[in-house]
C-alpha positions in Angstrom: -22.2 13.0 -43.1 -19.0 14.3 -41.4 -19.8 12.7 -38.3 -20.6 9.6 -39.9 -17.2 9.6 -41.8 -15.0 10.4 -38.4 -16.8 8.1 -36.8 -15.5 5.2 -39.1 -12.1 6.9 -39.2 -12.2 6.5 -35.3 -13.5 3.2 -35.9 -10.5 2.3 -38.6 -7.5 4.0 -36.3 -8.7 1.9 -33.4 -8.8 -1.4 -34.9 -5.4 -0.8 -36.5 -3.9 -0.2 -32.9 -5.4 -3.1 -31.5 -4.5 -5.4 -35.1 -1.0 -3.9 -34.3 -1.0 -4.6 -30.5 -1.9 -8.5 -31.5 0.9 -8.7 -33.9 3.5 -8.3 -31.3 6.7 -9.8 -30.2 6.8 -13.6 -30.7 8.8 -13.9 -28.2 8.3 -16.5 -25.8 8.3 -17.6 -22.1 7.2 -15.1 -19.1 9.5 -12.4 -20.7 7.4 -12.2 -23.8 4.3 -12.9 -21.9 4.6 -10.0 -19.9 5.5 -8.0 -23.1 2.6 -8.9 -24.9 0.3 -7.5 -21.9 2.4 -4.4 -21.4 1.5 -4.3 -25.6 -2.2 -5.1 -24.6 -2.7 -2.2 -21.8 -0.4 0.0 -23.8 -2.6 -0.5 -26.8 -6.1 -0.1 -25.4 -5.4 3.5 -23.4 -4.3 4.6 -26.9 -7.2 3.7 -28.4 -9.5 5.3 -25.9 -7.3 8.3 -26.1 -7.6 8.4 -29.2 -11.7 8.0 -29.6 -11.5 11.2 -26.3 -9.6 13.4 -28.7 -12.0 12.8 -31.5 -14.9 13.0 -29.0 -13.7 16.1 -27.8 -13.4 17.7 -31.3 -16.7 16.8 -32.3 -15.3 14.3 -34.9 -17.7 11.0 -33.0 -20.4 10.8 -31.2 -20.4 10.2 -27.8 -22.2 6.7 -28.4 -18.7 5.5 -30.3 -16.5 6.6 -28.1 -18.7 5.0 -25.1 -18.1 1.5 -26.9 -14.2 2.5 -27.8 -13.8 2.8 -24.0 -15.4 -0.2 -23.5 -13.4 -2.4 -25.4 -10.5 -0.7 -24.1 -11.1 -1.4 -20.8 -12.1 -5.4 -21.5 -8.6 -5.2 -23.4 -7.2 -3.9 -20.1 -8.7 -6.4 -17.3 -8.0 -9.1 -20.2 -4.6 -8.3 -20.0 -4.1 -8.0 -15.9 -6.1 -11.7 -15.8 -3.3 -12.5 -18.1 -0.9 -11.2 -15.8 -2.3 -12.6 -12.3 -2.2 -15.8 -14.4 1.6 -15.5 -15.4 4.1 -18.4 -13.9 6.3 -15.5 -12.5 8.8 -16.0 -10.5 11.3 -13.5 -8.4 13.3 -10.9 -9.8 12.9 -8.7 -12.9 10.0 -10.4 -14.0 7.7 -10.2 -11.0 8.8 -6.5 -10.9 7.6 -5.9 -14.7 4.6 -7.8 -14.0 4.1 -5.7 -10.6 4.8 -2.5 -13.0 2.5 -4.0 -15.2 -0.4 -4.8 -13.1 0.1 -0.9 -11.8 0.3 0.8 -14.9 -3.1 -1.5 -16.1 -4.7 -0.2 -13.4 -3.4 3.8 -13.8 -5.2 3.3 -17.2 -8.6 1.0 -16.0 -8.9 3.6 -13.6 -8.5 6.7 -16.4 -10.5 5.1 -18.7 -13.9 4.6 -16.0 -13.0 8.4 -15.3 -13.7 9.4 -18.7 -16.6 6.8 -18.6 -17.8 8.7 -15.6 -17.5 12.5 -17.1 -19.9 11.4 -20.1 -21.9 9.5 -18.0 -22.6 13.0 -16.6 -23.1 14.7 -19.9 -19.3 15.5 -20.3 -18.5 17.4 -16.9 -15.3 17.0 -16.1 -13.8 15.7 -19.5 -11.2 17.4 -19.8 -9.4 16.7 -16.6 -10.3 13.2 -17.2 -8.8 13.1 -20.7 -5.8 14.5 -19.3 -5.9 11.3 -16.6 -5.8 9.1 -19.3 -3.6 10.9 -21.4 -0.7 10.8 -18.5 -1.9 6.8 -18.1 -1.4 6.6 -21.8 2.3 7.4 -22.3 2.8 5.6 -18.7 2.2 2.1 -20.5 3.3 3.1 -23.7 6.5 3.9 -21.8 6.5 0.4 -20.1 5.4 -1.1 -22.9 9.1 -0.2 -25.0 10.9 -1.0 -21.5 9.3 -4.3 -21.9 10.5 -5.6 -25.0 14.1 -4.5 -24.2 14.0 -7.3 -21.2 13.1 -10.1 -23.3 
């Protein structure tokens, strides 16, 4: 029963962040484009973070955080086909989306890391958690520079 309820507290806290990552800036243009994105990539490593730490407590199953990471990392290579799609031209925009595009990679990169250690019956999680951890706060960072250069 304790799993079962964690699980669907997991389940609830991740939805929420990715309700919350839809429902930002309205801001339009390239400028708000590339914000969004940062918002996307910034949203989806705390979600998979987020279903780690519960992991890693023992407050999920394995199984949910499997499909969390998942979805994270869709939400991720959604968001860099957004940004390889982006009318940017030079300047500060093509250097967010460049910081972007990095930063969405730091995190698809964390996130198939962490795929990897349960893949191999959790070897190596914690060193991979701490991947995606420092890929976490790198977009969530970029993400908050982002909507200042709207």
């Amino acid at each position: 029963m304790h799993v079962r309820r964690s699980s669907a507290t997991t389940i609830l806290l991740v939805t929420i962040a990715l309700l919350v990552s839809a429902c930002t800036t309205t801001s339009g243009g390239v400028a708000g484009d590339l914000a969004r994105s940062s918002d996307q990539v910034a949203s989806a490593a705390q979600s998979a973070l987020l279903s780690v730490q519960q992991l890693q407590a023992q407050r999920t199953l394995t199984s949910v955080t499997a499909t969390t990471l998942e979805d994270s990392l869709t939400e991720v290579t959604d968001a860099q086909t957004q940004l390889l799609e982006a009318d940017v031209h030079q300047g500060d925009e093509a250097g967010l989306r460049d910081r972007v595009l990095e930063t969405a990679g730091r995190v698809a990169d964390a996130i198939d890391g962490v795929r990897e250690s349960l893949s191999a019956d959790g070897a190596g999680l914690d060193a991979a958690a701490q991947q995606l951890r420092a890929a976490a706060d790198a977009a969530s960072t970029l993400s908050a520079e982002s909507k200042g250069l709207q």
